[in-house]
N, C-alpha and C positions, 0 to 999 in steps of 0.2 A: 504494500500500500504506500510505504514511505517512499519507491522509485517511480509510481505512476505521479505524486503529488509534485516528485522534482521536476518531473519532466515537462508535467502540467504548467510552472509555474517557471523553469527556464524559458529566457527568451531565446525566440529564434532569431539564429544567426543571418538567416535567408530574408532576402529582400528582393519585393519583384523588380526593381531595377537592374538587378543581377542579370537577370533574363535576354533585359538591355543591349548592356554591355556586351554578354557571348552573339548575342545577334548583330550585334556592330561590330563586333572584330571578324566576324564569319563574313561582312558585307564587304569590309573593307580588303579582306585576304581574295574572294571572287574580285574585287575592283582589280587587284594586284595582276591576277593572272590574266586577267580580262589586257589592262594596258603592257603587258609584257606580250601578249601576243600578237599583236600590232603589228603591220607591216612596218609601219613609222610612228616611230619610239617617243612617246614625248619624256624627257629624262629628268624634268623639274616634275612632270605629276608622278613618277614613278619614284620617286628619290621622296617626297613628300608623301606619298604614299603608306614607304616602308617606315621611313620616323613614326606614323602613326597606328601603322600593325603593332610598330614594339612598344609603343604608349600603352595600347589596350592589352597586349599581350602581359606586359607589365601588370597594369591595372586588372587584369583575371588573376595572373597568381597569387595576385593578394588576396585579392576577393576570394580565391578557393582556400587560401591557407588560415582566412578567418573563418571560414566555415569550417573547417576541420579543425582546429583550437581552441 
């Protein structure tokens, strides 16, 4: 009874923005491959691009290693 009441009573760590975030970096990773496959290369949106995969990529493993902490 006393681990149903903790569990009850911990907050979750989970936030629907989370949801977010994995569907923007799955948008932004399709973007990636989308202008890499270009006959002609734009290299400032490919190069801005990548900075912002590893922002969110960044910003998920945080996000997943507060969920598991």
């Amino acid at each position: 009874m006393l681990l149903a009441e903790a569990a009850a009573s911990a907050a979750s760590k989970f936030n629907t923005f989370d949801v977010f975030m994995i569907l923007f970096t799955v948008l932004i990773l399709i973007g990636i491959i989308r202008l890499v496959k270009q006959p002609v290369k734009n290299k400032f949106a490919i190069g801005f691009s990548v900075i912002c995969l590893l922002v969110f990529l960044a910003s998920d493993f945080a996000m997943i290693q507060n969920w598991m902490s």
